[in-house]
C-alpha positions in Angstrom: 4.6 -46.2 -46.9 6.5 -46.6 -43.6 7.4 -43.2 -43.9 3.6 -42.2 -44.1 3.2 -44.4 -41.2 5.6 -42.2 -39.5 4.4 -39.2 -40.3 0.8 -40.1 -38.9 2.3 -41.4 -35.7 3.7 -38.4 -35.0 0.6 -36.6 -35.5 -1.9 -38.7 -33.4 1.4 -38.1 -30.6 1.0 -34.5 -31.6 -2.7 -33.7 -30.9 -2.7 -36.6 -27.8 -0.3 -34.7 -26.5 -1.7 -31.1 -27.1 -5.5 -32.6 -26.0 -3.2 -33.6 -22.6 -2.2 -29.8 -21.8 -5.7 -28.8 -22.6 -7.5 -30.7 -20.6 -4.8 -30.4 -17.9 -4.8 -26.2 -18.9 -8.8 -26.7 -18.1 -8.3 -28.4 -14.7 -6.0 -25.5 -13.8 -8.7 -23.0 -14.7 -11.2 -25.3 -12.8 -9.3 -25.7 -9.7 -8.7 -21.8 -10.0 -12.0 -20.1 -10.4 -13.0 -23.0 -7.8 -10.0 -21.6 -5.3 -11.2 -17.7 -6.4 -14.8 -18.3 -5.8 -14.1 -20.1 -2.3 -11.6 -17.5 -1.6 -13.9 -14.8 -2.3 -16.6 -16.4 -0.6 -14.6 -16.2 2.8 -13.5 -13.0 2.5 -16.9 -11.8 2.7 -17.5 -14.0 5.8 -14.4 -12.4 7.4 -15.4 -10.3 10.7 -15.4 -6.6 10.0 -13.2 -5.9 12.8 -10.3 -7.5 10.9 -9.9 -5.4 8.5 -9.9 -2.6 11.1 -6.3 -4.4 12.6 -3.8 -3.1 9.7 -5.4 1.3 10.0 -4.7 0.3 13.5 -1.0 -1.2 13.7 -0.3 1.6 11.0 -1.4 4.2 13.4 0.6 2.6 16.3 3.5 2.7 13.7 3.0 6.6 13.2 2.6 7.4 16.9 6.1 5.4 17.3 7.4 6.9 14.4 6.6 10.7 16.0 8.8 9.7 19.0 12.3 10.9 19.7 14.1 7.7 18.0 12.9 9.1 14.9 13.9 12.9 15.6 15.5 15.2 12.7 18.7 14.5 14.3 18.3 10.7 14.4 16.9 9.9 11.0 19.8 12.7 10.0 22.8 11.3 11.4 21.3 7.8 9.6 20.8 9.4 5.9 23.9 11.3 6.5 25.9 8.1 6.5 24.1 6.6 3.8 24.2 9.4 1.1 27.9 10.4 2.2 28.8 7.1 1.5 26.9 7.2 -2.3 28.1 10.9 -2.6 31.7 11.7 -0.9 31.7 14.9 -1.9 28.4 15.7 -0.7 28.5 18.4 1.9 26.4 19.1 5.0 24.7 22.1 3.3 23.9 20.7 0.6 22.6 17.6 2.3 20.2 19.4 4.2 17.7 19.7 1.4 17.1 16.0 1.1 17.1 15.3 4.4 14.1 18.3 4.6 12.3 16.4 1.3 12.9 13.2 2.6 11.6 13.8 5.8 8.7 15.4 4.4 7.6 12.9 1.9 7.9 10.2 4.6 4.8 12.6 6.3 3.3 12.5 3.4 3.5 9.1 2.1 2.9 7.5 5.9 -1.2 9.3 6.2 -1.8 8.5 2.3 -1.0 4.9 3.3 -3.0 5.3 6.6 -5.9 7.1 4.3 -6.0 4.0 1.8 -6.2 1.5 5.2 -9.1 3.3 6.4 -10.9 3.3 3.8 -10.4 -0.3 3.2 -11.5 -1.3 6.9 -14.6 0.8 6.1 -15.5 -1.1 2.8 -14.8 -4.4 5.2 -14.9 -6.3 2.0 -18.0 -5.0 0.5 -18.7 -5.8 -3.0 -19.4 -1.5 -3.4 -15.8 0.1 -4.3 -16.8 3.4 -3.9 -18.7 5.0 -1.3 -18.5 8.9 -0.5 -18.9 8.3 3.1 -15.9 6.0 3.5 -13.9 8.9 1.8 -15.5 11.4 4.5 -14.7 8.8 7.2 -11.5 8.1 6.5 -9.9 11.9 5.6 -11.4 13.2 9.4 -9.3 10.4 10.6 -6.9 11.6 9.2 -7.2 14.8 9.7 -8.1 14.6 13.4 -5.0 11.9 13.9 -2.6 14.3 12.0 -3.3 17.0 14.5 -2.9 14.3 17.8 0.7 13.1 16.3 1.8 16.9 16.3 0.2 17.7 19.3 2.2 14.3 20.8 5.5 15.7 19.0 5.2 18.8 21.3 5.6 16.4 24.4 9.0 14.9 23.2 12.2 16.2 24.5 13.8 16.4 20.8 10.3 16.8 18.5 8.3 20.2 18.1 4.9 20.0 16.6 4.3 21.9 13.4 0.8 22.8 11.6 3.3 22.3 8.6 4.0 18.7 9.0 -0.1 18.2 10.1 -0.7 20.3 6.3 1.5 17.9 4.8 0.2 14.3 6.3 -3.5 15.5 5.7 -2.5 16.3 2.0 -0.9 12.8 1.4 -4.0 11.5 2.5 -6.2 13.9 0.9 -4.1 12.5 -2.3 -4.3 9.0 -1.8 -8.0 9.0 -1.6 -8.0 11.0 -4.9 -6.0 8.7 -6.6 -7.9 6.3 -5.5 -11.3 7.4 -6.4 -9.8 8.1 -10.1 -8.6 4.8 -10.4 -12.5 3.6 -9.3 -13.7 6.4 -11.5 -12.0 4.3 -14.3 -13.0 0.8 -13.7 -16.6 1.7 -13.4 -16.3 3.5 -17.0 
């Protein structure tokens, strides 16, 4: 009998304690889609113009970036050190390469990031994901910015502008927008 006892006490301790997690499981998911909803809520109330301030630091970050601190023989001297450190053996020839690839995906990856910020200051928050004209909008920016940091480059003492590198940041954004409209693509399917 006392055993029983036992047994049932235990039990009743049991489900009071699991009826304890799920009501304090449901308060969590209250309080949360409370927060998210609020959140949201704001976010749509938030002035346009800030979600212009991030494309616009980012192009302040490329126009700095196109300047002579970040030259071939800057950013070189830097990587050298690093990889020669990793690598010993690693030569100057054969370092040459990377520093070319490296160099070039940091064009590359730099307007696909400045593409996806555009694009995000022209959706401001909207509740649309996907509008053609925000795609339009924001590859001539980056197209027509591309062009300005080479033509800037050409006004540095130790920078040359290249149509190359201007091929190669409008193609990272090109990208990036494609990406993105697949991943869109996707969640509306």
């Amino acid at each position: 009998m006392e055993g029983k006892r036992e047994y049932e006490t235990n039990e009743i301790n049991e489900t009071n304690e699991k009826s304890q997690t799920f009501r304090l499981f449901r308060l969590f998911r209250l309080f949360r889609i409370l927060l998210v909803s609020n959140l949201k809520s704001q976010i749509s109330n938030l002035n346009p113009l800030f979600y212009w301030i991030p494309p616009i630091l980012w192009m302040a970050s490329i126009y700095f970036f196109s300047t002579d601190n970040f030259s071939g023989e800057n950013t070189g001297s830097l990587f050298w050190s690093i990889f020669h450190a990793i690598f010993p053996d690693l030569t100057e020839e054969q370092f040459q390469p990377i520093h070319y690839l490296i160099r070039k995906a940091a064009h590359f990856t730099e307007y696909g990031i400045l593409a996806l910020l555009l694009f995000r200051a022209f959706r401001s928050g909207g509740m649309t994901l996907w509008r053609r004209s925000w795609t339009i909008y924001s590859f001539l920016i980056v197209v027509v910015y591309a062009l300005l940091d080479e033509y800037h480059q050409t006004h540095t003492r130790s920078r040359t502008g290249s149509i190359h590198d201007s091929l190669t940041d409008i193609a990272g954004g090109f990208t990036a927008l494609f990406l993105l409209w697949l991943v869109r693509r996707r969640q509306g399917s």
